[in-house]
N, C-alpha and C positions, 0 to 999 in steps of 0.2 A: 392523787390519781394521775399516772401516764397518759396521755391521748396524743395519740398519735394522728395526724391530719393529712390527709391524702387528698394535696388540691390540682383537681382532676382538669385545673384553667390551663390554655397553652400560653396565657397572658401570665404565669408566675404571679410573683408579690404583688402587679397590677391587678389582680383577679378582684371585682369587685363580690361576687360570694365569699371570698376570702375577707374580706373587711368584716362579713358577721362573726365568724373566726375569732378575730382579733377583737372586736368587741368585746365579746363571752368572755377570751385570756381575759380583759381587765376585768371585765365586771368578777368574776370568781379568778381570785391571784391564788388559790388556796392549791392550785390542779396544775402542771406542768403540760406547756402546750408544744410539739413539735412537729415543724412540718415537712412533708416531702411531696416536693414541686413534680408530681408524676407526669402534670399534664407539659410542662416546659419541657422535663428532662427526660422523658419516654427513650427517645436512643439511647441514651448512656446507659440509662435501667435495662432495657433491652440487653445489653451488651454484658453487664456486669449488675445481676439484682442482688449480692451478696448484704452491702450493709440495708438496703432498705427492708431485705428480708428481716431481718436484724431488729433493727428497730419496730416492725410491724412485729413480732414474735413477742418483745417484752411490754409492750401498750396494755394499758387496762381498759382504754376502749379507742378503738379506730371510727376514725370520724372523716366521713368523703366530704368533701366541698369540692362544688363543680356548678358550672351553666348547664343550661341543658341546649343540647344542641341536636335540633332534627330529631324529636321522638324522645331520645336518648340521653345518654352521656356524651361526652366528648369521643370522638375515636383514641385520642391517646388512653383516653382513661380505659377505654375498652381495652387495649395493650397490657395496659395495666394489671387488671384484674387477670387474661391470661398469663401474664407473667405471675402473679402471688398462685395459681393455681398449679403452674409447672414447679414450682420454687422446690416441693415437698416438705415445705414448712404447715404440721400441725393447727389450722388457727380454730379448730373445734372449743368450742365452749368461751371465746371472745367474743367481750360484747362489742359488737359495733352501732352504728348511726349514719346519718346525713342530712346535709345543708345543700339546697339549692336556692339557685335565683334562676328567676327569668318572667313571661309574661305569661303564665301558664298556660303555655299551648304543649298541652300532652307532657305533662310535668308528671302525672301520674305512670305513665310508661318507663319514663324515668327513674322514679320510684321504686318499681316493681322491678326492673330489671337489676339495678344495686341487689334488691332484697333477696332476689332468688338466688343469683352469683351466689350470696355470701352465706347465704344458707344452704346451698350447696356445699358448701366447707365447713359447715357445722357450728358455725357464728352465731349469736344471739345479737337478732337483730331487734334492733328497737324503733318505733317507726320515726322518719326524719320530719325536717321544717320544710316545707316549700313555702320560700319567698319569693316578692314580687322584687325586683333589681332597686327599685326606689323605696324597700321598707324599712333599710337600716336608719334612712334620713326621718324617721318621725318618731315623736314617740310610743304612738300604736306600734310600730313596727321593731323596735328595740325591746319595749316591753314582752313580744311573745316570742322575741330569742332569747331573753333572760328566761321567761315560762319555761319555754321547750326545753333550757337545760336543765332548771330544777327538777321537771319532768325525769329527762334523761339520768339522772344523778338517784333519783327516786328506783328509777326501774332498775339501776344497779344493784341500789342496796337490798331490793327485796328481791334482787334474781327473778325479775318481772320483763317476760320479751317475748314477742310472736313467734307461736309455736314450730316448730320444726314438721315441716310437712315430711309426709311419707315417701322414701327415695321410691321413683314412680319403677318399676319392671319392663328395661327394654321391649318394645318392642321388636316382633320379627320383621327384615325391612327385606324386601324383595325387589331383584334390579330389573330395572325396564327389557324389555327385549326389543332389539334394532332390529325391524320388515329389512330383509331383501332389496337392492335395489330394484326401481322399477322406470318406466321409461313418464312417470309423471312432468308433466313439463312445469316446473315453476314459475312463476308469475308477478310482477310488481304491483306494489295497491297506488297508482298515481305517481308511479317511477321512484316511488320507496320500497325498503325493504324493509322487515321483521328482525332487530336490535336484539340479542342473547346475549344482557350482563351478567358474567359470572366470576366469580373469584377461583373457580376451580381447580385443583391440584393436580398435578401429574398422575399421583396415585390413586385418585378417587375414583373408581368403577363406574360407584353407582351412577354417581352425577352427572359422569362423562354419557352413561347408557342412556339417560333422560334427556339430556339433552341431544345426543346422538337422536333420539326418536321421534323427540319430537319434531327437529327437523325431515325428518324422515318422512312421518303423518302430514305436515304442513304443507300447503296445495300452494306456499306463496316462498318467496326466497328469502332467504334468512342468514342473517353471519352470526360468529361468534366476538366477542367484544371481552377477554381475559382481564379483567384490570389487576389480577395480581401479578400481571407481565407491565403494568405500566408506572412509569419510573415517577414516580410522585416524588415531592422532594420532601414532603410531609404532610400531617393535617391541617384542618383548618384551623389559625389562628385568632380569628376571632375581631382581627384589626381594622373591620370597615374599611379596606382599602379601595374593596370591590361596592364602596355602596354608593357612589356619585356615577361612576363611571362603568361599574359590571367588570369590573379587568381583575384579575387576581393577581395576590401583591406576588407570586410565587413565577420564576420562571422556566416552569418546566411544561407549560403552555395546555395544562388540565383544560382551562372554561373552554380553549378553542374546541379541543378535540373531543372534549363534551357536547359542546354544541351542534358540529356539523357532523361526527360520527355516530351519536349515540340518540341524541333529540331531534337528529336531522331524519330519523326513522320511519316507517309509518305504525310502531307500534315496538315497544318494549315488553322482554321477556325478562325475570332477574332468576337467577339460576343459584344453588349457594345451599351447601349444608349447614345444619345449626349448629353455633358454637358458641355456649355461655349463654344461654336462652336467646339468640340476635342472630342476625345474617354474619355475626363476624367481625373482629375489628378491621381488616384489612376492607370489606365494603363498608364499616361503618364509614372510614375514613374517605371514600369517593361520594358517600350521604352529602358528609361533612362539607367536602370539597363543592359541592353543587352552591352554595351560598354564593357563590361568583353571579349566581342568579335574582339575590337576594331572596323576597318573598313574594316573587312573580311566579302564579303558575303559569308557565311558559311550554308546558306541553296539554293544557288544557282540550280535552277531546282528544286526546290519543289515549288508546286502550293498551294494556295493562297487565303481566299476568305472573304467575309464579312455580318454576320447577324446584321442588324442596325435598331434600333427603335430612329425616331424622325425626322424631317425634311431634310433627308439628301438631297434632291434635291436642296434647298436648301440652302446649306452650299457648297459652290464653292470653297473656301481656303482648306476646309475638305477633298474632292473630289480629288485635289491636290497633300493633303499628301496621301490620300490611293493609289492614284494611281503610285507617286512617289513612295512610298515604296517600291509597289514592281517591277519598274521598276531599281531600282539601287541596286537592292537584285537580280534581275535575276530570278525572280518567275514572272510564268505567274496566271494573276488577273482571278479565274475563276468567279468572279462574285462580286455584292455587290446586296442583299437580303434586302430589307426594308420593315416596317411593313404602308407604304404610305399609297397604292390602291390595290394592290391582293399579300399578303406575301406569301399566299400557291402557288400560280403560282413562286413567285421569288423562294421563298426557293425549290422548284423540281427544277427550274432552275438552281439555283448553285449549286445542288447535280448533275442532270447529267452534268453538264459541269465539274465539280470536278474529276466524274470518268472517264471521257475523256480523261483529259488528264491525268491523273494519267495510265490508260492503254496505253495512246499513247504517253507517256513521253513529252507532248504537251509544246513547250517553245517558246514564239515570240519571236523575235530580238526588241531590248533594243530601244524605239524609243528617243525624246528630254531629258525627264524626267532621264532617264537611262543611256543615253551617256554622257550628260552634266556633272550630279553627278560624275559619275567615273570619269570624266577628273579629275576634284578637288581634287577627293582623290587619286585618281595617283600623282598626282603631289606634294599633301603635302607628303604623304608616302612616295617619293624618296626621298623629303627634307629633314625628319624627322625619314628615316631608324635605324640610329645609338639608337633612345630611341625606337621607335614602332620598335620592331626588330620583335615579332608575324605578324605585317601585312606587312611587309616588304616581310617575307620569303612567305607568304602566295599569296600576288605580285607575285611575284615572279615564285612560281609552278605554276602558272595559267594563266602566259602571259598577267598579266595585266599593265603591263608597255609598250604601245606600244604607243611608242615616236612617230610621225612623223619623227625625226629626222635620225631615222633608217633606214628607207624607203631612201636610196640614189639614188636607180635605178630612183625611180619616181622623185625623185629632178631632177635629169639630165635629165630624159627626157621631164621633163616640161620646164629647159629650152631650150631644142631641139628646142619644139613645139612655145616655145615664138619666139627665135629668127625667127623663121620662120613667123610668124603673124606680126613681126616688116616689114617685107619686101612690100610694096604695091603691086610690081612686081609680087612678089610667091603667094598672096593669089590671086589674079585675076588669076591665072593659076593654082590653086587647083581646083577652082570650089567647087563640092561638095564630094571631098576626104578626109577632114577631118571628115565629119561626116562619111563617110566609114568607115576610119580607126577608129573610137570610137566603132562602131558598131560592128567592127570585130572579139570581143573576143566574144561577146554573141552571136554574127553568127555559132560560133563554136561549142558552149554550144549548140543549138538549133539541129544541123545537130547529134548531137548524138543522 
């Protein structure tokens, strides 16, 4: 068997998901492995996709290896996949797969977004390994990449792969309409303004009209922020350059003009039609680029919101990451605006719910999406203090290290409460005293 390997790292042959790869080659010598470094060599592909098309064309199964990065995939790898799309290379009824690493924080978004791309193209997808970065090193962890291919090898031979969804029926999308100038005096919230990230086209109507309105509707001052005008020199690599010091290894001065332009806000908007189920490789890549922050939520309490042209109902995995986002960043979501069934009713919408909470300093408590994430990155951060010493320290002032472990009083008193539940005797003779005593602290909260 051909398999073709699309390692989706900007680190090339350093890619450590690339090492499960190369394990699997040995363990089965019997299957021909060949790779193309998409995530290194995105510009050249870019420029000239003729052999990779090539090669992806004759594969008996394509196999993505990649980190995951922010939600996602790499931004190159995003590149990627819009390039096999424009190619007009047939890949219907190819099987493919995938291999990630990371510390699963939203590895499953990851997942689904490969899966939908390639089923989009009529690929027989067969579902991938999520691994952890340290699992090739044990033998737990080598044993279920041997698994996962026998697996994969299995579902070839029986033409066994997750079903091909039904191509959904565009919707009809309706464009915003731009109010009239009026003599509204705009306003700063604390001598900030309202941030509009958008990747926007020259050509895009729609996008331009939603955003046109919404600043329009909004009672506060607002700019626009193009990042597909801004000269990135690439994506992010991946290099820790930025993890001692926050600097990024790139000199085209992204973290500055991120920080004081864009973060320096009193509130971000992200503007951006759908493309390949995602905001787009060209915003994946400013996603990407934000790691100059490492894993500090550093806009924690700024709110949040989103102008969208295209299917987003939808897009369920999409949905997901916006709402992840800003559940594990600490920004309350004031809305997501699309250009579906009525944009001018969304887009007022997200403008007064914007300035809601922006006067009411409006912030929910962190629900699955928010708690879950942070666990993850608490826990690598502590591991990985001595090189990430930026999110360490930033850990740190902000009480985001809150071990369970800490918490002693409630250890002992839970097992108070065990051994007492062990007893058949004492619980017959409590009655309904433990729900009293649960009750009790909020009894007291109430009487105030």
């Amino acid at each position: 068997m051909k398999i073709i390997v699309v390692n989706g790292s900007p680190k090339g042959k350093y890619s450590i998901t690339l090492q499960t790869v190369l394990y699997l080659e040995k363990q089965f010598p019997q299957h021909q492995f060949e790779v193309i470094h998409a995530g290194q060599k995105i510009k050249a592909l870019a420029k000239d996709f003729t052999i990779a098309a090539h090669q992806l064309k004759e594969a008996d199964l394509i196999l993505f290896s990649y980190p995951v990065y922010t939600f996602i995939a790499p931004s190159q790898l995003h590149h990627f996949i819009r390039l096999m799309k424009e190619s007009g290379v047939d890949f219907s009824g190819k099987f493919v797969t995938q291999i990630t690493t990371s510390k699963h924080f939203y590895d499953v978004t990851a997942h689904r977004y490969i899966q939908d791309n390639c089923q989009d193209m009529g690929m027989k997808f067969i579902k991938g390994l999520s691994a952890d970065m340290d699992d090739l090193l044990t033998e737990k962890g080598q044993r279920e990449a041997r698994h996962f291919f026998s697996y994969v090898q299995w579902c070839i031979r029986q033409d066994s792969y997750e079903p091909l969804p039904e191509k959904p029926v565009p919707a009809a999308h309706i464009q915003a309409r731009v109010p009239k100038e009026n003599d509204m005096v705009k306003k700063t919230v604390r001598g900030k303004d309202v941030v509009i990230v958008t990747d926007c086209r020259e050509d895009d109507a729609r996008l331009q009209a939603m955003i046109a309105r919404f600043r329009a509707v909004l009672p506060l001052k607002s700019r626009v922020v193009n990042i597909r005008e801004y000269p990135f020199t690439g994506g992010c690599l991946g290099c820790f350059h930025c993890a001692v010091s926050g600097k990024c290894i790139y000199k085209d001065k992204f973290d500055e003009f991120l920080r004081k332009d864009i973060q320096g806000g009193a509130a971000i908007i992200y503007a951006f039609s759908i493309e390949d189920h995602s905001m787009g490789w060209v915003f994946k890549q400013y996603d990407d680029r934000q790691f100059c922050n490492g894993h500090r939520t550093v806009t924690m309490g700024m709110p949040m919101g989103y102008l969208v042209c295209g299917d987003y109902s939808k897009e369920s995995n999409l949905q997901m990451i916006v709402e992840g986002r800003a559940e594990v960043g600490g920004n309350f979501l004031a809305g997501v605006a699309t250009d579906e069934k009525d944009p001018d009713k969304a887009v007022n919408r997200l403008a007064k719910t914007l300035v809601y909470a922006l006067r009411h300093h409006y912030v929910q408590p962190q629900n699955f999406y928010g708690v879950g994430g942070m666990k993850i990155f608490r826990d690598l951060i502590y591991l990985m203090q001595g090189m990430m010493k930026a999110d360490h320290r930033f850990y740190k002032e902000h009480g985001q290290y809150d071990f369970p472990q800490k918490k002693k009083g409630t250890v002992i008193k839970m097992y108070l409460v065990g051994a007492l539940l062990s007893s058949p005797t004492i619980v017959s003779k409590m009655g309904n005293k433990m729900n009293e005593g649960m009750l009790a602290p909020y009894r007291k909260v109430l009487e105030k």
